[in-house]
Every structure is written in structure tokens, then in C-alpha cells.
C-alpha positions in Angstrom: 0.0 0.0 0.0 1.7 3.6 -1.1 1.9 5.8 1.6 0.0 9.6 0.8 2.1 11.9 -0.5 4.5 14.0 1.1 3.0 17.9 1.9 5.1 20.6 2.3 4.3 23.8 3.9 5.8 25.9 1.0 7.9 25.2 -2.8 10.4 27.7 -3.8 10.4 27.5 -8.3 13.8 29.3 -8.7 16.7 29.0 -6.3 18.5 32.6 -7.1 18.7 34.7 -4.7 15.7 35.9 -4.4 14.3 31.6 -4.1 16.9 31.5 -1.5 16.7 33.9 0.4 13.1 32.9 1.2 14.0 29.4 1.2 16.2 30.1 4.3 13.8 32.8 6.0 10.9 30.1 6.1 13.2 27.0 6.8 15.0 28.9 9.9 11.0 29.7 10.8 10.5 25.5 10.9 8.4 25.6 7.7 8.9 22.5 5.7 10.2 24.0 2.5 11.0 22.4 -1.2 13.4 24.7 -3.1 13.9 23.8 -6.8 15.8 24.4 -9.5 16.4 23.6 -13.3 19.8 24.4 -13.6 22.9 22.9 -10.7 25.4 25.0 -9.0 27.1 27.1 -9.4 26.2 28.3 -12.4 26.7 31.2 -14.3 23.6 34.1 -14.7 23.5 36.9 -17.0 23.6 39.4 -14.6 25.5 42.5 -14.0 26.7 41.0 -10.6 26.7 44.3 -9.0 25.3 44.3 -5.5 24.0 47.9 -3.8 25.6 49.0 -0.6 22.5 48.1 1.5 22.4 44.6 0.2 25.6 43.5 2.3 23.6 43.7 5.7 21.1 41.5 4.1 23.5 39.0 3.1 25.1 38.8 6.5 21.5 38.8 7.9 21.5 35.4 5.8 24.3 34.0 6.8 27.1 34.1 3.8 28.5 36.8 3.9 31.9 35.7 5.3 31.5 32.5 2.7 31.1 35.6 -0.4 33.9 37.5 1.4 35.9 34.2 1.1 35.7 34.9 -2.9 37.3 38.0 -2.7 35.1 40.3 -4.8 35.1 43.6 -5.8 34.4 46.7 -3.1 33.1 49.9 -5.4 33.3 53.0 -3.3 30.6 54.4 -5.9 30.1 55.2 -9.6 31.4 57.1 -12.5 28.1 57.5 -14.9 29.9 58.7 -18.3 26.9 60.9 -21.1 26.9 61.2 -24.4 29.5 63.6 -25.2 32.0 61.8 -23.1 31.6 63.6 -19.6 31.4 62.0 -16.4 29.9 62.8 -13.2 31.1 60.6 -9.8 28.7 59.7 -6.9 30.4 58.2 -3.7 28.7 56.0 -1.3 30.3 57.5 1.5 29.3 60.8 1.1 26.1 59.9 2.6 26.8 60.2 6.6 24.4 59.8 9.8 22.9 62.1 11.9 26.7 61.2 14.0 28.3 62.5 10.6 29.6 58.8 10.1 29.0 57.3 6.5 26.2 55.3 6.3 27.9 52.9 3.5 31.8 52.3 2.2 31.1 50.2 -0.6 29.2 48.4 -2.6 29.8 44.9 -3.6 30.5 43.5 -6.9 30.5 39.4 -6.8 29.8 36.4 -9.6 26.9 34.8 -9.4 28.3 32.0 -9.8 29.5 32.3 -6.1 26.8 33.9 -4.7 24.3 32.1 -5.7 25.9 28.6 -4.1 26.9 30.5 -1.2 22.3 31.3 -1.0 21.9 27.9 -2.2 24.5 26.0 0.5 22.7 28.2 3.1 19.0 27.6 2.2 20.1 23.7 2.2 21.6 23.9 5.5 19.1 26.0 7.0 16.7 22.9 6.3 15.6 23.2 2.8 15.2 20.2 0.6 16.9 21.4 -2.3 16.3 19.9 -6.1 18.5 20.7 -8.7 18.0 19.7 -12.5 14.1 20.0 -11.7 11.7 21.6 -14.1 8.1 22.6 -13.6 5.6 20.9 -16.4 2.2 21.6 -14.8 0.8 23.4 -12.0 -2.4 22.0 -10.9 -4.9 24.0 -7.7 -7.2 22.1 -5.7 -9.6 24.4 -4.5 -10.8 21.6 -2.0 -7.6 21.3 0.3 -6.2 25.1 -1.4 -3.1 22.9 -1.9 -0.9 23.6 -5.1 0.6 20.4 -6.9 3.9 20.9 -8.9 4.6 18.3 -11.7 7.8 18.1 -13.0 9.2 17.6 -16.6 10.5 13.8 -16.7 9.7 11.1 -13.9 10.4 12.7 -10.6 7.8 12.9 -8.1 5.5 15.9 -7.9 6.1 18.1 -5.5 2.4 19.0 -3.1 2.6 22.7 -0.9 0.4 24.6 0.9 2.0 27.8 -0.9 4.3 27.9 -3.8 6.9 31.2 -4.2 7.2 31.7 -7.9 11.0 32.7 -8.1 11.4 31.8 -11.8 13.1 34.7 -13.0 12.4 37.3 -15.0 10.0 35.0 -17.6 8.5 33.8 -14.9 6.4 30.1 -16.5 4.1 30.4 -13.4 3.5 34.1 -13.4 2.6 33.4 -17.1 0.0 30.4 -17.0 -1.3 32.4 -13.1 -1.8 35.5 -16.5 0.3 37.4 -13.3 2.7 39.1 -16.0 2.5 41.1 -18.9 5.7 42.2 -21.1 6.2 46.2 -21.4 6.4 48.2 -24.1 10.1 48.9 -23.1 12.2 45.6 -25.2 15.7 45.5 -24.1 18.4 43.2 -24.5 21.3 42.3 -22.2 24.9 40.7 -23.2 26.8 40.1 -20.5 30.3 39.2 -20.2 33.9 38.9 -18.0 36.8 40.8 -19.7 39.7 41.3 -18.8 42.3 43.7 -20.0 40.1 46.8 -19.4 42.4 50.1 -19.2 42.2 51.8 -16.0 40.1 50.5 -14.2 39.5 51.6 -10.8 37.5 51.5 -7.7 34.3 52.8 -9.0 31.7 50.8 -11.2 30.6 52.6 -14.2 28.4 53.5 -16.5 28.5 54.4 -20.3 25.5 56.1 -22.4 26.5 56.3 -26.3 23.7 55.8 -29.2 20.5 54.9 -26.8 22.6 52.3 -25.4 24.4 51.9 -22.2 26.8 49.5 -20.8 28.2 48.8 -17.1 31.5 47.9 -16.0 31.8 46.5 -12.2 35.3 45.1 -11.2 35.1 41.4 -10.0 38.5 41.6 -8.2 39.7 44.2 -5.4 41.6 47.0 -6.8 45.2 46.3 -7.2 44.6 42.7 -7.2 43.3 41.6 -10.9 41.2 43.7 -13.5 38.3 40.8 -14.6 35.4 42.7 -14.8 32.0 42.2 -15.2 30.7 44.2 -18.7 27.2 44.6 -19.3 25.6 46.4 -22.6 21.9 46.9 -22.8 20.7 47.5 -26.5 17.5 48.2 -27.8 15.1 44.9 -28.8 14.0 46.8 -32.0 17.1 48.3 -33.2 19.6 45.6 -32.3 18.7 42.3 -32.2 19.2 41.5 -35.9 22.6 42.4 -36.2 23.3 40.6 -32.8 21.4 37.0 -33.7 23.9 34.4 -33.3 27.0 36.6 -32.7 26.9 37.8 -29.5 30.2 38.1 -28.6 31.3 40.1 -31.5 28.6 42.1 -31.4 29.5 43.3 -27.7 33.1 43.9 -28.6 32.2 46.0 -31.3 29.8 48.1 -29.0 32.1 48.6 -26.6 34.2 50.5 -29.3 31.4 53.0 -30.0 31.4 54.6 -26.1 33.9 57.6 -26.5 35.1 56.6 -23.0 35.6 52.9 -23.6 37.2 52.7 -26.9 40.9 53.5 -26.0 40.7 51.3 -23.4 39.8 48.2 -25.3 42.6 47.5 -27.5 44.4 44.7 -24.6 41.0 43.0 -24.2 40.5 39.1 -23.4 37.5 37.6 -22.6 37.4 35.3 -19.9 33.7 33.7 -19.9 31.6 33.8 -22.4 29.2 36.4 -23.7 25.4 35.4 -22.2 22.8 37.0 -23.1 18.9 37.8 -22.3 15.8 39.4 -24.0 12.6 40.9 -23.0 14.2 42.5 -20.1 11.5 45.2 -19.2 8.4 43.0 -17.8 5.5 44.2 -15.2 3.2 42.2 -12.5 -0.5 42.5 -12.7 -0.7 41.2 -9.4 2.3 40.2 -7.0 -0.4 37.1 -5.5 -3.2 34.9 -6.7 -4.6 32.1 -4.1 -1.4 29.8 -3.0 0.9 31.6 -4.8 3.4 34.4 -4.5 5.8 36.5 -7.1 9.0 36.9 -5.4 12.8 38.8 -7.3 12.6 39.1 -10.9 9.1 37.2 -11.2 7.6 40.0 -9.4 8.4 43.0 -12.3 11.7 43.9 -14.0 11.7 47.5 -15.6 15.4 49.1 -15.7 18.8 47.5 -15.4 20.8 50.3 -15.3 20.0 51.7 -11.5 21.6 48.0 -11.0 19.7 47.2 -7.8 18.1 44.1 -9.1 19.6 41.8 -6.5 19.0 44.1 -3.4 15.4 44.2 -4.7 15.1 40.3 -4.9 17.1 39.7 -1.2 14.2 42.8 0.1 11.2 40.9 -1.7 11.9 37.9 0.1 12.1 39.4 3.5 8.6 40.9 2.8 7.3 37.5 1.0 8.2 35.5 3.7 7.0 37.7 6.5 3.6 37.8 4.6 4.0 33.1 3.8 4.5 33.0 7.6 1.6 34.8 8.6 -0.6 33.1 6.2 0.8 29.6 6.9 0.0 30.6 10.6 -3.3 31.5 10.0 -3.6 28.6 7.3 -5.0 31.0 5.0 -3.5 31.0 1.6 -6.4 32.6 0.2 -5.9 35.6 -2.6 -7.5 38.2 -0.4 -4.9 37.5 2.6 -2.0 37.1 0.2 -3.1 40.6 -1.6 -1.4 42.2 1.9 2.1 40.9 -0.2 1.0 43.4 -2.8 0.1 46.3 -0.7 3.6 45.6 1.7 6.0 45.3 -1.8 4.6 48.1 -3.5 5.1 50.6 -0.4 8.6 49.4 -0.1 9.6 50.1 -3.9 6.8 53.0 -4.6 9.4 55.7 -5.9 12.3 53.5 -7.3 9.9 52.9 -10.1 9.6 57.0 -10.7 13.2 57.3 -10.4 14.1 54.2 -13.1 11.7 55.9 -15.9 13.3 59.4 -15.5 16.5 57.5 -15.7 15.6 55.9 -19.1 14.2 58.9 -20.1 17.7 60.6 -20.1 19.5 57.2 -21.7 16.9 57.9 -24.9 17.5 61.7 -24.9 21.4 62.3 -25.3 21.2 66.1 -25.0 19.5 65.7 -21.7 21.8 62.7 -20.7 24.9 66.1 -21.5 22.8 68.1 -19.8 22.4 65.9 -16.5 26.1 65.1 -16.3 26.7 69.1 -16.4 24.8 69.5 -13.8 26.0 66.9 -11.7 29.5 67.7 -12.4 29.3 71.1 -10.7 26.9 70.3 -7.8 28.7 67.0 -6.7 26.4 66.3 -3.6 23.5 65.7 -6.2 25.9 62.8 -7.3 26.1 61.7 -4.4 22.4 61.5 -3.6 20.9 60.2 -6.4 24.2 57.0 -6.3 22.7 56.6 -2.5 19.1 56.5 -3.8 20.1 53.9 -6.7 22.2 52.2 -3.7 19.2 51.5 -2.1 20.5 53.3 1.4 18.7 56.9 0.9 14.6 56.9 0.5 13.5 57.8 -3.2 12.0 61.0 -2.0 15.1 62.3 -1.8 15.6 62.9 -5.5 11.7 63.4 -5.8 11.3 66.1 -4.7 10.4 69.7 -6.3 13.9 71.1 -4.9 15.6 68.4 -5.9 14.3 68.1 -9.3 14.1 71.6 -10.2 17.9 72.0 -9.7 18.2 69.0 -12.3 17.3 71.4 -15.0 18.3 74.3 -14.3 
């Protein structure tokens, strides 16, 4: 006689960091929680593997931040964001200081996800997560009797049976799609993504390029001094690009890079050291964060702009609010859409003004004369630098660069 099948409080789809992260949160909370996976690890991610000042705190918060210290990554003390016409303004993160006049953050730190994603993974399993790697979702089937969610699996492993399931699935999320949770936005970018090395002077500050409607970050892997691979990330247009890219997209990078009047002097020594990866349809928003069982967590939840670079401080913050909300409704065994709607309400007061701040930011990338213009500005009056690198840092609030005062000095 089979015995009934196991039932787990909650499964994770997706084990990046923001799958993790929650995978730990609930398992240290004694929920009995299923994280899966369809690729192993480590693994390499398109990603621009740059990690906001106020996502170290979280990381320790988690437990491996000593293990990514280990790796010896890259410590940015800020960013150089070049226009158009070749200027540069420079934001530091440790211009920012408390009411003791102490900075609030040093650095900011830039690490492989192909370390830190183990290091989440290694954590979430020891915390008491079953972990399955190699394991992709076929069908997800609702019963509205028990309100239990079944996952079945491509292949012949056994379906996996939760009281909740955390859609983690990236960007094209399969279960925010079938849940109709996600629609694509009129914004179609594409990212390549690749490790050089032989940059010309680098230094201790990430950067960014805008040339041509297109814009590409460069966040040193290794501390200063020490090695110059680097993480180089272009973002092209969808429309415009992705022709002349189709099955070359290494050479198409390399050849970009020579078209950013601060980057193409500095090219001429360049190696690559992994592969060029890339990914489309980067610009994608949530019609609803929840739906009965089931919660949109990191890149699953909406993905608009990839140059403020806070993606994975936003997926390690979404968790912490995902899994305060999974606790309380696991509690109350309540996994209903109307109690899971508080997930909604919590995430979009956390992020309500980044969003603001990453259209007037794309709005300046597709204008070039206002991009000049901007760097101008921010050239003379350096603390505006500095406050709008702590906003995108995730350390200041929003409001602090939406505001009329603020603003109006922008343009004037």
C-alpha cells in the first residue's frame, strides 16, 4: 500500500537569490520547505553582478556573507556615470553620513553569481531546505478543495504537493505566465553580458556608459590592485539591435564597446574570460504580486530598468517581505488571494518611488542632449551625485531625489 504523499508547507520555483533567500527565512521559521531548480550550482547568470551597498547587511542577515567575502570580490566605493559627449559625473557611497556624521555605507559589492548564488543555495540547504537541482516545472495543478498547489515536474520525478508555492522563476516567470500574473512592457531591451579582462584603467568605482540609446556597465570582480576581470554589461534596444546581434553575440559586444567615447581607448588589450550570455525581453510588469497559493517573489515579481543596478537588493528585500507575509498566512492557514493581496500592498510601499526614479533615468539614456545636460549638472553640484548613487544604492529613500527642490535643480 503507497503511503499519501509528502506535503510541504511551502515550494520555492527558482533557487537565485531571491528563491533563496526565502527558502532560508521560512526553513529557519520551521516551515517545511522544497526549493527547486532547473539548472545545478554554481552556475553562471546573466547578470550584472553588482550588489548595492545596502544589500551587504542583508547577506550577513542570511548567513554568507563571510563564505562571499571568502571569494574576494570587488568593493566599489561608488560610480562614474559617463553621457553622451563623453563627460562623467562621480557619486560616492560614503558621502552619505548619519545624523553622528559617520558614513552610512563604504562600498558596494561587486560578486559572480556564480559564487553567490551557491553560497544562497549552500545556506538555504543547511538552514533545512530540501533542495532539487535539475528540476523543471511541467504543470501546476490547484485544488480548490484542500487550497493545496501540486507541482509536476518535466520527466519522472515525483511531484512536489505545498500549501503555498513562491514563484521565483526569473524574469520569464512560467508560473507568473499560465497564473496570467505578468505582462511584457512596451520597453524591449536586451542584455549581453560578459567577464573581460584587460580593461584600461580600471578603478574602484563601477561605471556607466550612455553612447547611441545604449548603455553599458562595467563592475570590477577583483579588489583594486589585485586583478582587472570585470563584469561588462551592454543593454541594447530589442527593436534596433537584435538582428545584427542574432547568433553573434560576442562580437557584437566587442564591437559596441568601441562605440562609447570613454571605452574605446581602453579596449585594445582585451581578453575575454567567460563567455558572452545573453537575455531578452528584459523590461516585464506584474498584474498582481499574488493569486490564491501563490506568490511572485525577485525578478518574477516586475523587472523595468537594469541600469539603476539594484536588481539583487530588490530580490534579497522581496523575500524578507514575501516571507513575513508566507509566515503569517501559513500561521493562519490562510493562503487565500485576499490574505495574500497584503504581499502586494507591503511590496509596493517598499519600492513605490524607485519605479519614478528608473523611468526618468531611461528617459535621459533615450534623450542624449538631456543625458549632456544631466552630467553638467552633476559635475558642478557634486552632492546631487552623491544623492541620487545613494538613492540607486538603495541606502537613501526615493523622496530624496523626488522632490520639487531636488528636481528643479536638475534642469536648471
Amino acid at each position: 500500500m503507497s503511503s499519501a504523499p509528502e506535503i510541504y508547507d511551502v515550494a520555492i520555483v527558482g533557487a537565485g537569490p531571491a528563491g533563496s533567500a526565502s527558502a532560508i527565512h521560512l526553513a529557519r521559521a520551521g516551515w517545511r520547505v522544497a526549493l527547486v531548480d532547473r539548472g545545478t550550482f554554481p552556475r553562471h547568470k546573466p547578470c550584472a553582478e553588482y550588489l548595492s551597498p545596502a544589500a551587504e547587511p542583508l547577506l550577513r542577515d542570511l548567513g554568507v556573507l563571510d563564505q562571499i567575502a571568502a571569494t574576494r570580490p570587488g568593493r566599489l566605493k561608488g560610480f562614474r556615470i559617463y553621457a553622451p559627449d563623453g563627460t562623467y559625473f562621480q557619486g560616492d557611497f560614503a558621502a552619505t553620513k548619519d545624523t553622528a556624521g559617520a558614513s552610512l555605507f563604504e562600498t558596494g559589492l561587486s560578486v559572480t553569481r556564480y559564487h553567490l548564488d551557491h553560497a544562497l543555495v549552500q545556506a538555504a540547504r543547511a538552514a533545512g531546505a530540501e533542495v532539487r537541482e535539475g528540476w523543471r516545472l511541467a504543470q501546476l495543478h490547484y485544488d480548490a478543495v484542500t487550497t493545496q498547489r501540486t507541482l509536476v515536474p518535466v520527466g519522472d520525478a515525483a511531484p512536489i504537493t505545498a500549501r503555498l508555492v513562491l514563484a521565483a522563476d526569473g524574469l520569464h516567470s512560467t508560473i507568473a505566465k499560465r497564473l496570467g500574473l505578468q505582462r511584457e512592457s512596451r520597453m524591449r531591451k536586451i542584455a549581453l553580458v560578459a567577464h573581460l579582462r584587460g580593461i584600461a584603467d580600471l578603478s574602484e568605482y563601477g561605471e556607466m556608459h550612455v553612447a547611441g540609446r545604449r548603455y553599458v556597465g562595467l563592475a570590477p570582480l577583483e579588489p583594486h590592485g589585485t586583478g582587472d576581470l570585470c563584469n561588462v554589461a551592454l543593454v541594447v534596444d530589442e527593436a534596433r539591435d537584435a538582428q545584427a546581434l542574432a547568433g553573434r553575440p560576442q562580437e557584437f559586444l566587442l564591437a559596441a564597446l568601441a562605440t562609447f567615447p570613454k571605452l574605446k581607448d581602453r579596449i585594445a588589450q582585451v581578453t575575454v574570460a567567460r563567455q558572452t550570455l545573453a537575455t531578452s525581453h528584459l523590461c516585464v510588469h506584474a498584474r498582481r504580486l499574488s493569486a490564491a497559493g501563490v506568490l511572485l517573489v525577485g525578478d518574477a515579481a516586475g523587472y523595468y530598468d537594469p541600469f539603476t543596478g539594484e536588481g539583487i537588493y530588490r530580490a534579497l528585500h522581496g523575500a524578507q517581505i514575501a516571507t513575513t507575509v508566507a509566515h503569517a498566512a501559513l500561521t493562519a492557514r490562510d493562503t487565500s488571494a485576499a490574505f495574500l493581496a497584503r504581499y502586494d500592498r507591503r511590496y509596493h510601499a517598499a519600492l513605490r518611488g524607485k519605479h519614478q526614479i528608473e523611468q526618468i533615468i531611461q528617459l535621459a539614456v533615450q534623450v542624449p542632449p538631456l543625458m549632456n545636460h544631466i552630467s553638467a549638472i552633476m559635475r558642478r553640484r557634486k552632492h546631487m551625485a552623491d544623492t541620487i548613487v545613494a538613492v540607486t544604492g538603495d541606502f537613501r529613500p526615493p523622496w530624496a531625489v523626488l522632490n520639487p527642490a531636488y528636481l528643479l535643480r536638475l534642469v536648471m
